[in-house]
C-alpha positions as CSV (number, residue, x, y, z in Angstrom):
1,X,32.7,21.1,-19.7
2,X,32.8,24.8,-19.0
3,X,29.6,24.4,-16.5
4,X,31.8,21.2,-14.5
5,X,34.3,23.8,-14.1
6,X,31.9,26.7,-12.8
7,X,30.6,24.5,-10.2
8,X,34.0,23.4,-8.8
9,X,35.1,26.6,-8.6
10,X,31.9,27.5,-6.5
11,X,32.3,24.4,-4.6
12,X,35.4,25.4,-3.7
13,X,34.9,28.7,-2.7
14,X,31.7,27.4,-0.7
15,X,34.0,25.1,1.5
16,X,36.8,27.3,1.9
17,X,34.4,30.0,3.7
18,X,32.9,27.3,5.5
19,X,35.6,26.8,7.0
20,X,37.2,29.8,7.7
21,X,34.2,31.0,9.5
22,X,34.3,27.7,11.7
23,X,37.8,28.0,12.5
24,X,37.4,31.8,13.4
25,X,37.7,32.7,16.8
26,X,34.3,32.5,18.5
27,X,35.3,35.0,21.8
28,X,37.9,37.2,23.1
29,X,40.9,36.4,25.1
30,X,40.9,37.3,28.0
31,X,44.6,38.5,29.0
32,X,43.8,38.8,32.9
33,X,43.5,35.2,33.2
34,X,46.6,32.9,34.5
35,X,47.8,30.4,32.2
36,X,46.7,27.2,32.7
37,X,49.0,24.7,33.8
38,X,49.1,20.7,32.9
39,X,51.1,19.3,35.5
40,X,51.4,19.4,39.1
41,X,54.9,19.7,38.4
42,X,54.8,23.1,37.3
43,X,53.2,24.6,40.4
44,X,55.0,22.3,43.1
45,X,58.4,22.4,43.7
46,X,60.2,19.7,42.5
47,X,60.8,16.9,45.4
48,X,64.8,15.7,45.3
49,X,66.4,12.2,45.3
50,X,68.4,11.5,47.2
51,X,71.3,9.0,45.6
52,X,72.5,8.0,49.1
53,X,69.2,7.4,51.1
54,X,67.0,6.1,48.3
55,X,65.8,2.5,47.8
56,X,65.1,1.4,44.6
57,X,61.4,1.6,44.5
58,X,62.1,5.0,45.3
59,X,64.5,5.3,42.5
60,X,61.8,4.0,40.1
61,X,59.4,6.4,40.7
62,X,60.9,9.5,41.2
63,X,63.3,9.3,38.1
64,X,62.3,9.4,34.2
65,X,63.7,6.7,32.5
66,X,64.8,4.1,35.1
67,X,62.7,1.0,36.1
68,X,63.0,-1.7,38.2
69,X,66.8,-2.9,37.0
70,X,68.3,0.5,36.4
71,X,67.1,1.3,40.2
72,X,68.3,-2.1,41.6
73,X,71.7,-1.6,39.9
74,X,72.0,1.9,41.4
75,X,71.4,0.6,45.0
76,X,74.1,-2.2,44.2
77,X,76.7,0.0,42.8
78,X,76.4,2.2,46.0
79,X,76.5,-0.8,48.4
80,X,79.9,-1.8,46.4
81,X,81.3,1.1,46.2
82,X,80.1,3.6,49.0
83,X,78.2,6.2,48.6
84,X,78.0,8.7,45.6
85,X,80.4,11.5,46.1
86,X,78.5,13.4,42.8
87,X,75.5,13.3,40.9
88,X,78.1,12.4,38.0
89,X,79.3,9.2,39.0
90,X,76.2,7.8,38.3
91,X,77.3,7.7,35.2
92,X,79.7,4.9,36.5
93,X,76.3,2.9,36.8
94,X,76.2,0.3,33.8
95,X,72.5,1.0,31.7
96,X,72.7,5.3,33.2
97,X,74.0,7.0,30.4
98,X,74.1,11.0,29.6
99,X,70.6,11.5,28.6
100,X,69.1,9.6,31.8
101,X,71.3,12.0,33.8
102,X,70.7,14.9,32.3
103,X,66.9,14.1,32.1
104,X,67.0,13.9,35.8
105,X,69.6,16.2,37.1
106,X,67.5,18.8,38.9
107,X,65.9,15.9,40.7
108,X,69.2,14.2,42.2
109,X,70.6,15.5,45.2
110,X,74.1,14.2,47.0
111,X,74.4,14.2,50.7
């Protein structure tokens, strides 16, 4: 019983050290180098939609969150009702709520 014991213990022990030596760090950092960057979005400035020029394909792609109806019904609210006077009133838009808008604020534009 005693021995079983012992040699979990040692087991233990064993795989715990294993481990820590492989999950040491194996090099320096190197604090001179940029930060690396995932996106192109980060480095480019962010292109602008605008709500009064853009077709709906447009729409699609530049803008999280809307697809092929929420982009269609934007281009029909603004052929029934003119063009957009704020980047708000497309909350006016039926399927664009708060989070859609706020998701893509810094990408609409107004002119």
């Amino acid at each position: 019983m005693r021995t079983g014991y012992f040699y979990s213990l040692i087991f233990a022990f064993l795989t715990s050290a294993s481990i820590a030596a492989v999950a040491g760090p194996s090099a320096p950092l190197e604090s001179n180098k940029a930060p690396l960057v995932m996106g192109a979005q980060a480095t480019a400035e962010i292109e602008r939609v605008d709500l009064n020029e853009a077709d709906a394909t447009t729409l699609q792609k530049a803008l999280a969150g809307i697809g092929e109806a929420k982009a269609k019904a934007i281009v029909a609210y603004r052929d029934a009702n003119g063009p957009f006077s704020s980047v708000d009133e497309l909350l006016e838009v039926k399927g664009i709520g708060k989070a859609i808008l706020d998701r893509n604020r810094d990408k609409l534009e107004v002119n």
